[in-house]
C-alpha positions as CSV (number, residue, x, y, z in Angstrom):
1,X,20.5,15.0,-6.2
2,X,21.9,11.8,-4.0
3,X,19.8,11.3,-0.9
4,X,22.9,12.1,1.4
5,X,22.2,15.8,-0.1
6,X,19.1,15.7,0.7
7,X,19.8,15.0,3.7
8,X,22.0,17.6,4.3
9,X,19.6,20.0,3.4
10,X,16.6,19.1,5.7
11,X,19.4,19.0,8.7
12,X,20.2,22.6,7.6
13,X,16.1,23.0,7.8
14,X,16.1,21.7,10.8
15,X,19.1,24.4,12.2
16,X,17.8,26.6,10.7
17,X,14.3,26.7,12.8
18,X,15.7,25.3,16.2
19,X,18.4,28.7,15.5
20,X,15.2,30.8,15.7
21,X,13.9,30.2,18.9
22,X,15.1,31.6,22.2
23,X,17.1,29.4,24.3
24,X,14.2,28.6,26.2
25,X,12.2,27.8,23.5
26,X,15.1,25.7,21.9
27,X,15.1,24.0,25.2
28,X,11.1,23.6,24.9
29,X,11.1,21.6,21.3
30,X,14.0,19.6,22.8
31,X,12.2,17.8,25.8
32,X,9.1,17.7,23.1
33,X,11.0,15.8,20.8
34,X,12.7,13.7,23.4
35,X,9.1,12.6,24.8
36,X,7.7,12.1,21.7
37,X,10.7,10.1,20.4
38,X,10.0,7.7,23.2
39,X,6.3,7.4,23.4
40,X,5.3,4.1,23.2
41,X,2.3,5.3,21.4
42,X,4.5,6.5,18.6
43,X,6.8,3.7,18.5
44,X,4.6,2.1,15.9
45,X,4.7,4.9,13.6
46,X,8.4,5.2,14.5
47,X,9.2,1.9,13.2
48,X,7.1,2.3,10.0
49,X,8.7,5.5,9.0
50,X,11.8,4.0,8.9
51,X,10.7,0.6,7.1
52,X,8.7,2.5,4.3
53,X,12.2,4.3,3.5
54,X,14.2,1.2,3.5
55,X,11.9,-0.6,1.4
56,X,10.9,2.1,-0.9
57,X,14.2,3.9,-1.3
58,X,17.0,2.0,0.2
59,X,20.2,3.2,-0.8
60,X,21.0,5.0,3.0
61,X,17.8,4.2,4.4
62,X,19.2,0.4,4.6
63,X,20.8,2.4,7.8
64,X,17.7,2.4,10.7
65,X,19.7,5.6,11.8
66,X,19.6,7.3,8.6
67,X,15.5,6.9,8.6
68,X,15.7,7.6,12.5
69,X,17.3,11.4,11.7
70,X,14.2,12.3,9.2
71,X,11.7,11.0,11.8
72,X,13.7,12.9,14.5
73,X,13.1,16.0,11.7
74,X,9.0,15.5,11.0
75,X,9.0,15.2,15.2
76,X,10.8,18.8,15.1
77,X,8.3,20.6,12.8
78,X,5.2,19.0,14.5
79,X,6.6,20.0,17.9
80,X,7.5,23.1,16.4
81,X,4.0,23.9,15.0
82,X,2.2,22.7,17.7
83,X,4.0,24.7,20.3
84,X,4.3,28.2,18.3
85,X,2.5,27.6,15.0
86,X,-0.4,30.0,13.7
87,X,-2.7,27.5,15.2
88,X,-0.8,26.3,18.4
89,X,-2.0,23.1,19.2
90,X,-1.6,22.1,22.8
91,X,-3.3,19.5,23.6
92,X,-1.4,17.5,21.4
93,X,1.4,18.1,23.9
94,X,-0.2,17.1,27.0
95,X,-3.1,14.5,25.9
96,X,-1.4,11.0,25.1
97,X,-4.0,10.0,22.2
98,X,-3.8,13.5,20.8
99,X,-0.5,13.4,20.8
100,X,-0.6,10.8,18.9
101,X,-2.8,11.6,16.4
102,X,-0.8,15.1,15.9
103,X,2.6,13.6,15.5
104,X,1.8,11.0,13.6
105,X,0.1,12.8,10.9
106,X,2.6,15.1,11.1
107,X,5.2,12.1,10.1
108,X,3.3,10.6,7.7
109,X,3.2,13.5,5.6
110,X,6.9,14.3,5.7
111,X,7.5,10.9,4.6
112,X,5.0,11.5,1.9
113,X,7.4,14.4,0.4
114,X,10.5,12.2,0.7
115,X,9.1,9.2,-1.5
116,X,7.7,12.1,-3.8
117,X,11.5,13.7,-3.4
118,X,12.8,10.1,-4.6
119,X,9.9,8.9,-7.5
120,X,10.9,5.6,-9.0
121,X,12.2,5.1,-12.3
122,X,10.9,2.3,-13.7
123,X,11.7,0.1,-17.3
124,X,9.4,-1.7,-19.0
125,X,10.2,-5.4,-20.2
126,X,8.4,-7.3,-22.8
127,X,8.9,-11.1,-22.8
128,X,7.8,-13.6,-25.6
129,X,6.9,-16.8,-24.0
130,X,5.0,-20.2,-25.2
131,X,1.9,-21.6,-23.7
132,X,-1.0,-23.7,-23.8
133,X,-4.0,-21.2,-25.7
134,X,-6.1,-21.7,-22.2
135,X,-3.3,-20.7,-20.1
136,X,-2.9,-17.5,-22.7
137,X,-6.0,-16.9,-22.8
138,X,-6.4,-16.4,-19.3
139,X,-3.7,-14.1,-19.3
140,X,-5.1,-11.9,-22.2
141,X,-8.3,-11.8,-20.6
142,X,-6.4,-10.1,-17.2
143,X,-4.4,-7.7,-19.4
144,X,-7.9,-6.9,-21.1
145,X,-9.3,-6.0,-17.5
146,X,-5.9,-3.8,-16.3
147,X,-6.1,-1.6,-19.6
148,X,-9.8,-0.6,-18.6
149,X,-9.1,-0.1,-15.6
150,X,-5.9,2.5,-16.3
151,X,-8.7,4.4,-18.9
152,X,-11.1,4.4,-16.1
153,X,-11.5,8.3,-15.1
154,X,-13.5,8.3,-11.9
155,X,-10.8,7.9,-9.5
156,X,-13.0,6.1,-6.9
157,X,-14.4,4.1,-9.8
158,X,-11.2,3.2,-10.8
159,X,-10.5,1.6,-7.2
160,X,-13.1,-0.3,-7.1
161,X,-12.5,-1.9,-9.8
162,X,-9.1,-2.4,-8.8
163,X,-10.4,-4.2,-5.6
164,X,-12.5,-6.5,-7.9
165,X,-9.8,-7.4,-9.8
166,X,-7.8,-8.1,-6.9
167,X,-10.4,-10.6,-5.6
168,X,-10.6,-12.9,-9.0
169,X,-11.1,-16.2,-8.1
170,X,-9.8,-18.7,-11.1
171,X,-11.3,-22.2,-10.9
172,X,-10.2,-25.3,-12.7
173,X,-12.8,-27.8,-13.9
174,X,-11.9,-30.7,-16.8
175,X,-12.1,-29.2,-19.8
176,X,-12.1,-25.3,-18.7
177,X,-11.5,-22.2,-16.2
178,X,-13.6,-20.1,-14.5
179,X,-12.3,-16.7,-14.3
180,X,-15.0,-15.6,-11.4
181,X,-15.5,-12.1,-10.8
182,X,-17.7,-8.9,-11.1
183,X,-18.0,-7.7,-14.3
184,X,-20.9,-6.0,-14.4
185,X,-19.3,-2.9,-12.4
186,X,-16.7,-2.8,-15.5
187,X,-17.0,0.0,-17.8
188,X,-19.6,-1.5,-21.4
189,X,-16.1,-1.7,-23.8
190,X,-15.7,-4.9,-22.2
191,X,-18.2,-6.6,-24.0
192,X,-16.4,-5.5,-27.3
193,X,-13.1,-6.4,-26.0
194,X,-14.4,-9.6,-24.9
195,X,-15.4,-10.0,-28.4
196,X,-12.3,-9.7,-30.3
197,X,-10.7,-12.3,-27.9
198,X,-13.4,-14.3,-28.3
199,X,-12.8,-14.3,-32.2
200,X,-9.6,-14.7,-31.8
201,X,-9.0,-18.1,-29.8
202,X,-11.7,-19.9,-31.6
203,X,-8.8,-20.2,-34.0
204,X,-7.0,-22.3,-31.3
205,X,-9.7,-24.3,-30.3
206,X,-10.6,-22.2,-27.4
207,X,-14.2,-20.8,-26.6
208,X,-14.1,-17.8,-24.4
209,X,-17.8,-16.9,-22.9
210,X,-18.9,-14.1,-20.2
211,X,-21.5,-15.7,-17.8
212,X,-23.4,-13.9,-14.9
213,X,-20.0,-14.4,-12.8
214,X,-17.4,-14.1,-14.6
215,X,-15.7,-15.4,-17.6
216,X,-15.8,-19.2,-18.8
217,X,-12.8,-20.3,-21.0
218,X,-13.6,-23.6,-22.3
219,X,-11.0,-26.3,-24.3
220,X,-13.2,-27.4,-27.6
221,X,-10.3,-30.3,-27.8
222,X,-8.1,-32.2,-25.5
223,X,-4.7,-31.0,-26.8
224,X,-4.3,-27.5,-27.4
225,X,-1.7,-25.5,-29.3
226,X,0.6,-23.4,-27.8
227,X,0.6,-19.8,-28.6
228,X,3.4,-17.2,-28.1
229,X,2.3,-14.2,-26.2
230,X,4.2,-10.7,-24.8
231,X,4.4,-11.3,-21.2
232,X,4.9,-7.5,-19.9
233,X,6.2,-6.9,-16.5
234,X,8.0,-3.4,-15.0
235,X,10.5,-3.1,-12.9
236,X,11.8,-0.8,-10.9
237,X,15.3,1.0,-11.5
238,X,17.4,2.5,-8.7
239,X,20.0,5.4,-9.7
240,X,23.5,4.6,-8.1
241,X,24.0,6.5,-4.6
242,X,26.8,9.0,-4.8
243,X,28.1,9.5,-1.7
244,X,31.2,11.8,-0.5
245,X,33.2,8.7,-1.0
246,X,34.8,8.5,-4.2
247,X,35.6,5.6,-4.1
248,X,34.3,3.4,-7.3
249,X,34.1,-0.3,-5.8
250,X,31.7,1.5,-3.0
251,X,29.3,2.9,-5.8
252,X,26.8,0.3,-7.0
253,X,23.8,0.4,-9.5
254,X,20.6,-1.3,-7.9
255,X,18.1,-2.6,-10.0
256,X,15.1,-3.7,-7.9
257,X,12.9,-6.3,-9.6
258,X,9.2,-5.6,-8.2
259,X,5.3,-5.7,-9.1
260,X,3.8,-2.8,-9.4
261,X,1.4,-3.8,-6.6
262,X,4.4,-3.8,-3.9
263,X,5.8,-0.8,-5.4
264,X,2.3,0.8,-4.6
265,X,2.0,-1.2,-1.0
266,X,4.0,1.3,0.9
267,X,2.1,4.2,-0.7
268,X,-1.0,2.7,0.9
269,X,0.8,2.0,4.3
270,X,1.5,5.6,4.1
271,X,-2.6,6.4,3.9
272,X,-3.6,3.6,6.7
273,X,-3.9,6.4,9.0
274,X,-6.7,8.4,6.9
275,X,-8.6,5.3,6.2
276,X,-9.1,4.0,9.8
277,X,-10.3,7.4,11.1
278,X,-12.9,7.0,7.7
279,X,-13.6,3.4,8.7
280,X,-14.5,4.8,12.4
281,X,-16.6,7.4,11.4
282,X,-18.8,5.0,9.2
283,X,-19.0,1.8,10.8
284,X,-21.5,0.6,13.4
285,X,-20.0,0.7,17.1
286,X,-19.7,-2.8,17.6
287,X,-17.8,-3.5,14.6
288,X,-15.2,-1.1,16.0
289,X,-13.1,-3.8,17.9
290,X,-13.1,-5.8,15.3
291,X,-11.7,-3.0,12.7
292,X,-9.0,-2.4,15.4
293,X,-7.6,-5.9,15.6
294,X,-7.4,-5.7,11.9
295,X,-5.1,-2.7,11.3
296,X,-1.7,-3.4,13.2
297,X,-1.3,0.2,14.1
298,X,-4.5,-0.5,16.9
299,X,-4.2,-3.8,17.5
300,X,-4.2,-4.2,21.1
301,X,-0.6,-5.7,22.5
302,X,-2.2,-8.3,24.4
303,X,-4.3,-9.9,21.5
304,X,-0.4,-10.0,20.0
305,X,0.6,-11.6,22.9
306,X,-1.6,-13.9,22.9
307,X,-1.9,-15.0,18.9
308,X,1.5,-13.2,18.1
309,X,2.3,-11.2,15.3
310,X,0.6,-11.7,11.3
311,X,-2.6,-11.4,10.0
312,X,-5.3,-11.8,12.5
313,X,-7.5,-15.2,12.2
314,X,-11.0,-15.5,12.2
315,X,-10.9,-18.0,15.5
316,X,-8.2,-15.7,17.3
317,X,-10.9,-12.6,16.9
318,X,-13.8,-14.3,18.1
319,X,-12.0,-16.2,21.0
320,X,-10.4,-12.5,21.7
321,X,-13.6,-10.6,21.7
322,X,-15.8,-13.4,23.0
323,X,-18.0,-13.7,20.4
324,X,-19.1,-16.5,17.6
325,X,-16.9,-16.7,14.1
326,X,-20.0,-16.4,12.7
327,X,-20.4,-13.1,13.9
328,X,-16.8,-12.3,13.8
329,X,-17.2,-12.8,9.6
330,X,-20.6,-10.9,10.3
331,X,-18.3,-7.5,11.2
332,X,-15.9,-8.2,8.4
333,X,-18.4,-8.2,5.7
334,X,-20.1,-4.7,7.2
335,X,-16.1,-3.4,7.0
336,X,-15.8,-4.6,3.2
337,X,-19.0,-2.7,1.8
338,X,-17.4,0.4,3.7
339,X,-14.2,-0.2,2.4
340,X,-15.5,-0.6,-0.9
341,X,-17.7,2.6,-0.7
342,X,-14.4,4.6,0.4
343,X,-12.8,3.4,-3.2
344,X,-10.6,1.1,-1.7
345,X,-10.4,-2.7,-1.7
346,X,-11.6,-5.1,0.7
């Protein structure tokens, strides 16, 4: 089904519902919708609605409006919910923070069934290339890690060991690489794995050893074969948008060429929300400032003004809160370990 259809059928939804209500009530939702469309605590989430369907789905959603009218539907069915639901919620219509909270969720969730409404196709492409046994070695020894970590099981496990893997430092000396991270937390098969690799580039000169930190890859000579390897990447593969227009010069196959990893970065834009409120229930009080400089969505307007928009820098927090960098990476290390015990990466 195109997404104009779909479309189409959430306005219907959203006829339908506003068609149930008295005139007064009809009238009600409207001003609700209207306020909440405005709030400048909401414009945040506003904005990021509409982004995470431009960049996820595209297609329409290039078109703010498009993405405005399913925000404008979420708004509807929180209002709606809120005002008459089983539960009636009205302090999320009068209190500024809890109407925040409430509407925002509220969005998040509906854009959450649209992205599941639209799931990405993807192809898989396998590409032989030619490179020093080091360099291949290095990449094997990453694959290695990535196929454990899709057998892994235990879900939270499973993060953290994605989180390790996303903090792999790889360090250069003469004659080797250091591929530094935590393997201990992996799963015992590595050591077999490990192993077999091993065995198998001793053959091109190369000695592959775990140490306490990590992995050292060594050069036994100076020159090196090179080896041929299957490089495998995925992309992801968007279906042609039919419109009501028939004509064929408008219709256009998209093929969007994108890791994994930022195929899966809106999906964890989408959860932000449930992590903070995690984060605030388990860190110490006075790391609480710094936790809300670090997520946009609380970042206070006039540290922006001040340091302007990107990722916050250690010496813009401290001069900010008034405190030492020292202490500044103190509070960023207690949010790690809680990150880290929430399954999610630092």
């Amino acid at each position: 089904m195109s997404q104009v259809a779909k479309m189409y059928l959430r306005g219907k939804l959203f006829t339908k519902t506003m068609k149930g209500l008295t005139p007064e009530q009809h009238q009600e939702i409207e001003d609700i919708i209207e306020i909440v469309m405005d709030d400048p605590l909401l414009q945040k989430c506003r904005h990021e609605f509409c982004n995470a369907l431009a960049r996820t789905i595209k297609n329409e959603y290039d078109d703010r409006e498009v993405g405005l009218q399913d925000y404008r539907i979420a708004i509807m069915r929180a209002a709606v919910a809120a005002k008459y639901g089983k539960k009636p919620a009205e302090e999320a219509l009068i209190n500024p923070i809890q109407r925040k909270k409430w509407f925002q969720t509220w969005a998040f969730n509906y854009l959450r069934q649209i992205l599941r409404e639209n799931k990405i196709s993807y192809i898989h492409i396998a590409e032989r290339v030619l490179i020093p046994a080091d360099t291949a070695a290095l990449y094997q020894i990453t694959r290695l890690l990535i196929n454990i970590i899709k057998e892994e099981r235990d879900v939270p496990h499973r993060r953290l060991l994605r989180s390790l893997l996303q903090r792999v430092e790889v360090i250069e000396q003469d004659d080797s690489y250091v591929f530094k991270f935590d393997h201990w937390s992996f799963p015992a098969t590595i050591f077999d794995r490990l192993h077999k690799l091993t065995t198998e580039y001793l053959k091109y000169n190369v000695e592959i050893t775990l140490i306490m930190d990590g992995i050292l890859i060594k050069r036994l000579t100076e020159v090196l074969p090179e080896i041929k390897i299957i490089k495998r990447s995925e992309q992801n593969v968007r279906e042609t948008s039919f419109d009501a227009d028939s004509n064929e010069d408008d219709r256009r196959d998209q093929l969007e060429a994108q890791t994994m990893n930022q195929n899966n970065a809106a999906l964890c834009e989408v959860e932000e929300q449930d992590l903070i409120k995690n984060l605030k229930d388990k860190i110490p009080s006075d790391t609480q400032a710094v936790l809300q400089i670090y997520f946009e969505e609380t970042r206070p307007q006039d540290y922006n003004d001040k340091f302007g928009p990107g990722s916050p820098k250690i010496i813009h927090v401290a001069k900010y809160l008034d405190i030492s960098t020292k202490e500044v990476k103190r509070h960023l290390s207690v949010l790690r370990h809680h990150c880290l015990s929430l399954g999610v990466g630092s």
